[in-house]
C-alpha positions in Angstrom: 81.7 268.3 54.3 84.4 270.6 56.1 83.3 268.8 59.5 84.2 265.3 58.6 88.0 266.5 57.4 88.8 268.6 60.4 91.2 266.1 61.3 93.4 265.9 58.2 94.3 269.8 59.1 95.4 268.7 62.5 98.9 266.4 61.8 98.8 265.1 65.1 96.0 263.1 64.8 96.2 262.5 60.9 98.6 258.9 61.7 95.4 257.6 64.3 92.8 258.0 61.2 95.0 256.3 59.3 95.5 253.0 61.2 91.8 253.6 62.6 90.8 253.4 58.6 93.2 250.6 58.2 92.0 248.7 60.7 88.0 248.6 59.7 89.1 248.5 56.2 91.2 245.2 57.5 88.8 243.8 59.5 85.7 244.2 56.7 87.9 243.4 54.3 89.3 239.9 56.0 85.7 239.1 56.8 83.7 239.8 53.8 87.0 237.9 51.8 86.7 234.8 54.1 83.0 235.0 53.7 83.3 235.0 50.0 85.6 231.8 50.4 83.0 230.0 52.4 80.2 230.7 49.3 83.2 229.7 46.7 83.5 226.4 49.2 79.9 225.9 49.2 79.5 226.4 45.6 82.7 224.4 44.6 81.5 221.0 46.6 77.9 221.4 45.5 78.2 222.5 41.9 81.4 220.4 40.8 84.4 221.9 38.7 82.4 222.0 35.2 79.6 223.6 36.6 81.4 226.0 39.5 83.6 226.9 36.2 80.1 228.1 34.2 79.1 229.6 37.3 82.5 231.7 37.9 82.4 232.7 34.3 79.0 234.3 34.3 80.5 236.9 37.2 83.3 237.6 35.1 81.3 238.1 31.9 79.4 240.7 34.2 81.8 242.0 36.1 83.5 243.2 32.5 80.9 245.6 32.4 81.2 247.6 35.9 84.0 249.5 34.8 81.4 251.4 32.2 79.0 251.4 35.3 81.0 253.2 37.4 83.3 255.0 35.2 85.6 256.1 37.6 83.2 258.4 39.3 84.1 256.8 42.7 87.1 257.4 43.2 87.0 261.0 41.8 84.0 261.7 43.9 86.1 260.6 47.2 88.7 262.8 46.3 86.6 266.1 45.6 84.3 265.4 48.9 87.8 264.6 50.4 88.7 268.1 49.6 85.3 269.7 50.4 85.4 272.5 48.0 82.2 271.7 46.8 78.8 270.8 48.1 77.9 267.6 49.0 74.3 267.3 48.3 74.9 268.7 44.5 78.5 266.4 44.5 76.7 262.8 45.4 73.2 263.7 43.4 74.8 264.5 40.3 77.0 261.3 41.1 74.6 259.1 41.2 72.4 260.6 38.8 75.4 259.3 36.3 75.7 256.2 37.5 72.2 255.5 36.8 72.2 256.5 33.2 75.8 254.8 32.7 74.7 251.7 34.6 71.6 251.4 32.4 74.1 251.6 29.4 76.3 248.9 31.1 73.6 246.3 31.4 71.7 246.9 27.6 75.5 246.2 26.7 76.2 243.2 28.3 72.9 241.9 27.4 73.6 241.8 24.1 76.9 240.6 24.4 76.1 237.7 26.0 73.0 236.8 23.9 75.5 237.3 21.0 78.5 235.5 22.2 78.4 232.5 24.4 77.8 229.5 22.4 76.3 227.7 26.4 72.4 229.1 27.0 72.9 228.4 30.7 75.6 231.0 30.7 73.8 233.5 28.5 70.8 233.3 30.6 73.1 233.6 33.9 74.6 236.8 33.0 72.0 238.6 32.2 70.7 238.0 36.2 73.9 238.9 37.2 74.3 242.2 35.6 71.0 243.4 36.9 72.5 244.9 40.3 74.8 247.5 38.1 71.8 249.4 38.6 71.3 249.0 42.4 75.2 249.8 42.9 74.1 253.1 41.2 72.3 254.1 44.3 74.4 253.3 47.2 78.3 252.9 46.0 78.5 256.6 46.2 77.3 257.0 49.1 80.1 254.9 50.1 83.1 258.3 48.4 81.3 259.7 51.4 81.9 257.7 54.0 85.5 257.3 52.9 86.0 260.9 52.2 85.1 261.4 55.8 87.7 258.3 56.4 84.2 256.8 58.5 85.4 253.0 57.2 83.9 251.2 60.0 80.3 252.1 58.7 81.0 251.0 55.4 83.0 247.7 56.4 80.2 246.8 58.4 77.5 247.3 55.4 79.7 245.3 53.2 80.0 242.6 55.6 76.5 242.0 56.2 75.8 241.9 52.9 78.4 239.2 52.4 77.1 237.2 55.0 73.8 237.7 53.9 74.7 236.2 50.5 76.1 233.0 52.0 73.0 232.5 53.9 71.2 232.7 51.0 73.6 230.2 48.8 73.5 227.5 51.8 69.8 227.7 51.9 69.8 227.4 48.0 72.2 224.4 48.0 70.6 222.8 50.8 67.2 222.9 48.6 69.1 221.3 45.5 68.4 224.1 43.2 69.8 224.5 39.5 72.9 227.0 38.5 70.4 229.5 37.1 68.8 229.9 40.6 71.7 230.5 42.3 72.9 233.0 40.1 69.4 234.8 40.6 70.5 234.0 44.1 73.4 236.2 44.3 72.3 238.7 42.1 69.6 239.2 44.7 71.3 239.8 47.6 72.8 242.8 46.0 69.7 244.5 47.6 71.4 244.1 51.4 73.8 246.3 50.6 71.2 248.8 48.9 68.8 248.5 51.8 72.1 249.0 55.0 73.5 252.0 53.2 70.1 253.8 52.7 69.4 253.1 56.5 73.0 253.9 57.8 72.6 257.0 56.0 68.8 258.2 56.5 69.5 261.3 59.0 73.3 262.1 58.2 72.6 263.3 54.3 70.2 264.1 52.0 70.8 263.8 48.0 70.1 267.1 45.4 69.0 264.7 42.6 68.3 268.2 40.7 70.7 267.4 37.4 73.1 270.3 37.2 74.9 270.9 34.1 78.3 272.4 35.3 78.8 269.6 38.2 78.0 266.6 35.9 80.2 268.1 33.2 83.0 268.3 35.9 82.6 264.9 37.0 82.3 262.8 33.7 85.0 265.5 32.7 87.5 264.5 35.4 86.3 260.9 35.4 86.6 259.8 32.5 90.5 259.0 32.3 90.3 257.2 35.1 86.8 255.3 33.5 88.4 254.6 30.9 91.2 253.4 33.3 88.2 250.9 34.8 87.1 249.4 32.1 90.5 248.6 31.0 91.6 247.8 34.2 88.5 245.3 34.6 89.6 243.7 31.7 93.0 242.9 32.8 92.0 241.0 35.8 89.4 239.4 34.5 90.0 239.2 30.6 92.5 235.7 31.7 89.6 233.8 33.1 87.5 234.5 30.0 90.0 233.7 27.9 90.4 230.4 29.8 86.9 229.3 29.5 87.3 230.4 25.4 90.8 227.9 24.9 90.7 225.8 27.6 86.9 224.6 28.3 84.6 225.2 31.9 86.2 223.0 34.2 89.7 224.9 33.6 87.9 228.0 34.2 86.3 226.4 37.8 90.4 225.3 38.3 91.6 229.0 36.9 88.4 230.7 39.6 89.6 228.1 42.4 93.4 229.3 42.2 92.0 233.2 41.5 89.9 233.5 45.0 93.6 233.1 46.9 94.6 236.2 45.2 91.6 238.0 45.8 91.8 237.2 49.3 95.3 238.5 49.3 94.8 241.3 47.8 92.5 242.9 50.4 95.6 243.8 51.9 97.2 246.6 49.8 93.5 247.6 48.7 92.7 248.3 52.5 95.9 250.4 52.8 95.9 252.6 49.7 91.5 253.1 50.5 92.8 254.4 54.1 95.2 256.6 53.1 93.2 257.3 49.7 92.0 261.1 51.0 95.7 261.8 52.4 97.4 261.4 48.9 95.0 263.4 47.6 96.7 266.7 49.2 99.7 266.0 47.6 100.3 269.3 46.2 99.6 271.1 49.6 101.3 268.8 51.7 104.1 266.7 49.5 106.4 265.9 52.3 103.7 263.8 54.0 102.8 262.1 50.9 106.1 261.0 50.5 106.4 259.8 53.9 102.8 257.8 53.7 103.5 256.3 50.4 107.2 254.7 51.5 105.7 253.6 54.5 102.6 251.8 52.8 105.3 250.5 50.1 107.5 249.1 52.9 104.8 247.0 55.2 102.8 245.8 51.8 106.3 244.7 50.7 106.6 243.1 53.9 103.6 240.8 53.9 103.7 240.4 50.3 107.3 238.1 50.1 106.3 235.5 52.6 102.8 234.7 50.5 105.4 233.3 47.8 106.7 231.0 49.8 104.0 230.1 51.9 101.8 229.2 48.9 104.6 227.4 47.1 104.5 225.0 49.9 101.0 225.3 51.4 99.2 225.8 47.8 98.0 222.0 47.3 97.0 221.7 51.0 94.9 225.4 50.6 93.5 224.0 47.4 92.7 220.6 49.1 91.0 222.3 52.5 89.0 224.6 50.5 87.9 223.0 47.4 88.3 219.3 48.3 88.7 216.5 45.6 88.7 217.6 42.0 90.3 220.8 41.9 93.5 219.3 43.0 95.0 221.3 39.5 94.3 224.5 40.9 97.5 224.4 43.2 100.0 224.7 40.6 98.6 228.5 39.4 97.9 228.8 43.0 101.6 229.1 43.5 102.1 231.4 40.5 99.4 233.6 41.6 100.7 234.2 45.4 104.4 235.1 44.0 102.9 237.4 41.4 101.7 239.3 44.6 104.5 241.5 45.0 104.5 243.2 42.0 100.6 243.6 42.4 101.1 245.1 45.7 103.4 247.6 44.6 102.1 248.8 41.4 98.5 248.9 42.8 99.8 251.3 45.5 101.6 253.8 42.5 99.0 253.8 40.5 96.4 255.1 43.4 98.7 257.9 43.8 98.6 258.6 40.4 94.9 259.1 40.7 94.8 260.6 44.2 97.5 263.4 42.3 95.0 264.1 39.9 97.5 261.7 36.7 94.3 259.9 35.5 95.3 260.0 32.1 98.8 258.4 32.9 97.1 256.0 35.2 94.8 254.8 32.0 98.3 254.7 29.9 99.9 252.0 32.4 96.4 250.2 32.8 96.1 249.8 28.6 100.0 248.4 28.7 99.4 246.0 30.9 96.2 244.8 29.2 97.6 244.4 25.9 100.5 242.8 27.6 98.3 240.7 29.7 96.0 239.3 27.0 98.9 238.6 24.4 100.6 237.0 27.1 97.5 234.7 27.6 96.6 234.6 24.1 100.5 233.0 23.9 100.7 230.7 26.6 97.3 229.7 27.6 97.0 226.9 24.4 100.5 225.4 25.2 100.2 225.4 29.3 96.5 226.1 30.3 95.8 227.7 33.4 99.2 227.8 34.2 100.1 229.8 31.1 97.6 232.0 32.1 98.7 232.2 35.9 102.6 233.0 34.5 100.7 235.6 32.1 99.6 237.9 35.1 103.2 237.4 37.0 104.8 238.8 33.9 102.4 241.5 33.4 102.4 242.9 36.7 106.0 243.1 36.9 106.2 245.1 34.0 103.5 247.6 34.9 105.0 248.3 38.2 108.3 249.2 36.4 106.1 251.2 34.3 103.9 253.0 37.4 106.6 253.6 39.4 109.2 255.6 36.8 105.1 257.3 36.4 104.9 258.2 40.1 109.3 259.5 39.8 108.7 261.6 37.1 104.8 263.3 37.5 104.5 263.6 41.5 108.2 263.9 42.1 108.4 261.2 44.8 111.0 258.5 45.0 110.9 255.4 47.5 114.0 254.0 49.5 115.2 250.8 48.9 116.9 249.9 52.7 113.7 248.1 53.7 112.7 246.2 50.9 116.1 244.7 50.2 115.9 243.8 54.2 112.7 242.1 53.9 113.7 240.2 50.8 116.2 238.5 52.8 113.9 237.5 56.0 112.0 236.3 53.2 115.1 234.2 52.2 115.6 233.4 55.7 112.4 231.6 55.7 112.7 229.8 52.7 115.8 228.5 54.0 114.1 227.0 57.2 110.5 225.8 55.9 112.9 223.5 53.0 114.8 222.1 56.1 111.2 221.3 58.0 110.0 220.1 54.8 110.0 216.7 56.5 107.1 217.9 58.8 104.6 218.5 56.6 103.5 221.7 55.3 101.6 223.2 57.8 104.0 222.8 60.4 107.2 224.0 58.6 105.5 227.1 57.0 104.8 227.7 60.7 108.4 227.5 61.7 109.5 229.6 58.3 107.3 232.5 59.5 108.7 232.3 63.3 112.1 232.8 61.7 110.6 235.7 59.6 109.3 237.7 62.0 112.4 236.8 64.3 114.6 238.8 61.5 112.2 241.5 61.0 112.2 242.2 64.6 116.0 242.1 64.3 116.3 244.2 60.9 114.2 246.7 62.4 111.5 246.2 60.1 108.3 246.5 62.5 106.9 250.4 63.5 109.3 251.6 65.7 110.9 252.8 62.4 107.7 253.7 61.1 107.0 255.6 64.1 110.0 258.0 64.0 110.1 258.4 60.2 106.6 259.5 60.4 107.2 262.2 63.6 110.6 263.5 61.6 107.8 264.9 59.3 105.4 266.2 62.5 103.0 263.8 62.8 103.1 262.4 66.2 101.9 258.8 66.9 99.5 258.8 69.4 98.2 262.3 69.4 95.0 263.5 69.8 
């Protein structure tokens, strides 16, 4: 494993595997997003909002269940192969191993939970396909902690793309045919072998797994894991529990709305997941090398807060056009939580981002303290608000509940890791960001394509002039000896 981190030892070229990983991670991230769209487009127009509502809720009903599936062995795996103190074969056997036998646990539960539960058959029926692949993830998603412990992200990216675009294939075949919601559900949860079936051939000469259960390794993972599975399962529920509960109070078509307004996010937030997965094994050396930490978490705070401001005001104009493009008539009720959702991003940007360091600095149990706030916060928030105001309750439940957690992670990050961001650039972005509020409300009168076009000219006009872009970056990061640029 030592070969695939020689370069984190060398500073000099520790910024170019950064912004390499950034980049794939972008790139894969962007496509297998807007590839996910296209299915949600193709789903929305052929299904309707009732039935695209049932459809969304059977992947949330499953989805509940991958935090007990993976447990937070992913993440924990990255960070030990990350640090190569201990063998790989033994590491990623053991590793999956687990994930089998938790995976297997995962879908008996869910099983019964939605044989017990959901009062529609369809959606009963649907889950229980869609669960299935839990137990193909076991095989392969560690292999991905490898490939990101090694920071090899174009590999990966490229996997999870073609198994994205696989899918859609798939669904645009299916729709074409005129088949029923149960077969595409089958559908989707059978594509899940692509990504099985890439990463096994990908992988074939560069490792080979010790499936030979050792006692002390699997007792060390599940041992450091399970803070931070426990952390999962809650955190699963928080972003998904609102879109169950919506389907519970509010009926299936405000749960196709709620899913409409939800993919935006999603989309969004491939941003500051693509940032805090590249820098993911540089965090981790946080106790032997603080003063780089520092410097990589302000400057992944600073350009996440800097993409993050404009969404608000971008979706507050463009959010019925979006919904209208993408979704077309019916779902013309999505836009409001659309524009709810897209401001909320901020907060979700930042806390996401302080809560990986948590776990890359070895805090899993804090991390699974902040996670359990926001949850109970989050679902008596919906519980509240969804029966007065719907989706939109629900869409002001996850604004609220994500400001208060990043309060809550980043005292968290002050107080256990010792580091403290600036506040200079933030407060500078915020007001380009008010800038181009300022001048897409004057355009207003051209429509909202065009003046969001001439609000983001004026924003990056005064983040050039603030000094926002990396010029700053670049000298902030080489004050601490890594040099942009060197090999």
């Amino acid at each position: 494993m030592s070969e695939g981190l020689t370069g984190l030892s060398d500073r000099g070229g520790l910024l170019r595997k950064i912004l390499v990983g950034i980049g794939a991670l972008l790139a894969g991230n962007v496509a297998s997003t807007l590839t996910a769209m296209a299915s949600s487009m193709v789903l929305a127009r052929y299904l309707g909002v009732a039935d695209y509502g049932r459809y969304s809720l059977v992947f949330l009903y499953a989805s509940l269940f991958q935090g007990f599936a993976s447990f937070g062995l992913d993440d924990i795996l990255t960070r030990e192969l990350s640090k190569g103190r201990r063998p790989t074969e033994r590491l990623l056997g053991n590793a999956v191993s687990l994930r089998l036998v938790l995976s297997a646990g995962a879908v008996c539960a869910c099983i019964l939970v939605a044989s017990w539960g959901e009062r529609d058959p369809a959606v009963a029926r649907g889950t229980v396909l869609a669960v299935l692949p839990l137990l193909l993830s076991a095989l392969y998603v560690p292999l991905w902690s490898l490939l990101a412990a090694r920071m090899e992200y174009p590999l990966r990216e490229a996997i999870v793309v073609g198994s994205r675009v696989a899918e859609l294939l798939l669904l645009v075949v299916c729709a074409l045919a005129g088949v029923g919601l149960l077969t595409l559900v089958g559908v989707t949860a059978a594509a899940q072998t692509v990504p099985l079936g890439l990463t096994l051939w990908v992988l074939r000469h560069r490792v080979r797994l010790s499936l030979r259960w050792d006692r002390s390794m699997a007792r060390f993972l599940l041992a450091q894991s399970a803070p931070l599975g426990v952390a999962s399962v809650i955190a699963l529920i928080y972003g998904r529990v609102d879109g169950v509960l919506v389907g519970r109070l509010a009926g299936y078509e405000a749960v196709g709305l709620y899913s409409a307004a939800y993919k935006f996010l999603n989309l969004a937030l491939t941003l500051p997941y693509v940032v805090n997965a590249a820098v993911f094994p540089v965090m981790a050396r946080v106790e032997q090398d603080r003063a780089t930490v520092q410097v990589v978490f302000q400057r992944a705070f600073d350009y996440l807060t800097l993409l993050a401001l404009p969404l608000g005001v971008a979706g507050t104009v463009l959010g019925p056009s979006l919904v209208a493009l993408v979704y077309g008539p019916g779902f013309e009720r999505a836009a409001e939580p659309l524009r709810i959702l897209l401001w909320a991003t901020g907060f979700m940007f930042a806390a996401r981002t302080c809560r990986q360091l948590l776990v890359a600095g070895g805090q899993q149990t804090a991390h699974l303290v902040l996670l359990v706030g926001g949850a109970v916060a989050n679902v008596a928030l919906n519980l509240w608000w969804i029966p007065t105001w719907g989706i939109v309750g629900a869409a002001w439940a996850t604004l609220c509940a994500e400001a208060g957690i990043l309060v809550a992670s980043y005292w968290t990050v002050r107080t256990r890791l010792g580091l403290e961001l600036q506040w200079g650039f933030a407060i500078r972005a915020a007001a380009a960001t008010a800038g181009m509020a300022v001048v897409t409300a004057a355009a207003a009168s051209l429509g909202p394509w065009l003046s969001v076009a001439m609000g983001a000219g004026a924003y990056l006009g005064a983040t050039v002039v603030a000094g926002l872009w990396p010029r700053e970056a670049r000298a902030l990061l080489e004050s601490v000896g890594i040099r942009v640029g060197a090999s």
